[in-house]
N, C-alpha and C positions, 0 to 999 in steps of 0.2 A: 907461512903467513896465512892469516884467516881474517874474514873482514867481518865486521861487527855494527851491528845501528845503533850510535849513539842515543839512548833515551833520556829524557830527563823525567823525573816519577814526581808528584806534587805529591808534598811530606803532608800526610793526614793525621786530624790530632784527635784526641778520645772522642770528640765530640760530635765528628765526621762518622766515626765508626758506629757508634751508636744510633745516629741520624742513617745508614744507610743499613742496620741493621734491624730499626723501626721501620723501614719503608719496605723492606723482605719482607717483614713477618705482616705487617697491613695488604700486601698482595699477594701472600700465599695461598692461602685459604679459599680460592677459587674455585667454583665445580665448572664442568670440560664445556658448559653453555660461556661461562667468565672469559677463558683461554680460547674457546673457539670464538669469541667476539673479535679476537686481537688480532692484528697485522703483524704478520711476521715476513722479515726480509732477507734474504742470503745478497743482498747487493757488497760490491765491493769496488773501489774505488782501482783501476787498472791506467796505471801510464806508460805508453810507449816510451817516450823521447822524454829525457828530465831526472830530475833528480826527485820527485814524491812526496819534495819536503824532507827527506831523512838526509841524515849527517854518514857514513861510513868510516869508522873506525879503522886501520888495519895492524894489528898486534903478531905478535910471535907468539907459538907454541912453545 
């Protein structure tokens, strides 16, 4: 047995992809004064006790 996080993926349509791959290319082109203006976070969200909001699967090999 192996356990699994149920995910559910929101289905994106041409028009998403192209919308998120206009918004790459409009903040690429940054020099390191652009990138070092930005907040960058390694924060992560940690629960002891609960469930995390995830679902767990459990399937056979």
């Amino acid at each position: 047995m192996h356990g699994y996080r149920l995910w559910r993926k929101p289905l994106l349509k041409p028009t998403h992809n192209k919308a998120h791959l206009g918004f790459a290319r409009a903040h690429a082109g940054g020099d390191e004064d652009y990138w070092d203006s930005r907040l960058w976070s390694d924060e992560t969200k940690i629960t002891v006790f609960g469930t995390n909001g995830y679902k767990t699967v459990w399937r056979c090999k």
